[in-house]
N, C-alpha and C positions, 0 to 999 in steps of 0.2 A: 504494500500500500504506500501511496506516496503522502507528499507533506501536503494536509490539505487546503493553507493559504495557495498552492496553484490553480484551485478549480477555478474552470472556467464555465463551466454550465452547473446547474444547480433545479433539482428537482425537488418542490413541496407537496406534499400530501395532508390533507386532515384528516384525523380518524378520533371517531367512539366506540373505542371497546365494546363490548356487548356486557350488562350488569352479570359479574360471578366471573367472568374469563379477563379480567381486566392483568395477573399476572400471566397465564399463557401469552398475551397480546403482547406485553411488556417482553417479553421473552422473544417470541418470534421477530418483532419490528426493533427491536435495539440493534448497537451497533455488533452485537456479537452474534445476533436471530439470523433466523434461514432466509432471509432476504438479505442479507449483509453476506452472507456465507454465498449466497449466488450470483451477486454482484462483485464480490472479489476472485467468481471467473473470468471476469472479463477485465483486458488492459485499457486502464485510463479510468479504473472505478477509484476515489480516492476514500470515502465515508460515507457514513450511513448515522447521523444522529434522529433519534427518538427523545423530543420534549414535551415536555407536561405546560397545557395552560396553568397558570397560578392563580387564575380567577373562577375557572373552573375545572378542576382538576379530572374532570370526563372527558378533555379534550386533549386530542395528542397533534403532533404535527411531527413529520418522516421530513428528513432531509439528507439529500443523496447528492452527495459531490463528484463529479468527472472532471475530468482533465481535458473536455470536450464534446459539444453537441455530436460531433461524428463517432465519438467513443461510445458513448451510452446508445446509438441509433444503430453502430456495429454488434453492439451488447444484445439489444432486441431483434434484430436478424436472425443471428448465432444462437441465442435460447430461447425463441418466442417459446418452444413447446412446454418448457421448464418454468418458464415463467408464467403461462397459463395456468398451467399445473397445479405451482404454489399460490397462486392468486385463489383458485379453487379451494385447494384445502385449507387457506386461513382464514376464509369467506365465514365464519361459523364465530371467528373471536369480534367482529366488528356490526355494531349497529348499524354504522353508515362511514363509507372512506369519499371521500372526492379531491378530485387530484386541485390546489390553489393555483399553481402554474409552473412553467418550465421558465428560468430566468439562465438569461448569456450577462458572465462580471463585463462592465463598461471600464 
């Protein structure tokens, strides 16, 4: 993994746990969870940070660092199948996810 003040694209998600799976979900989506683990198959993934709102702590936000919009877009070529996959099987910890946006550092 590289140093991740290099990212150059940067990918936000929001998510709610589902009430009772709120540690599985902490598990899967951190920077150690099996979407961090399948993201560091691919060159140019740098992180994977998982925060907690502080106003409401039901609310999470995924943040996934690359080293380039063509790294992450190489990334979903290469394992859409794997990544379908696990979007599948962790469908069961989240009440609702929706992606906030894909940003490039200016």
């Amino acid at each position: 993994m590289m140093d991740e003040k290099g990212w150059r694209y940067l990918i936000v998600w929001e998510f709610r746990p589902r009430r009772g799976s709120e540690t599985r979900f902490e598990r899967a989506y951190g920077s150690e969870g099996v979407w961090a683990n399948l993201f560091q198959q691919a060159e140019g993934f740098l992180s994977t940070q998982l925060i907690r709102d502080e106003k409401d702590g039901h609310r999470f936000l995924t943040m996934d660092s690359w080293v380039s919009k063509q790294a992450y877009e190489a990334f979903r070529a290469m394992h859409q199948s794997e990544y379908e996959r696990l979007d599948s099987e962790c469908e069961d910890l989240t009440e609702s996810e929706k992606e906030i946006g894909k940003f490039e550092r200016v």
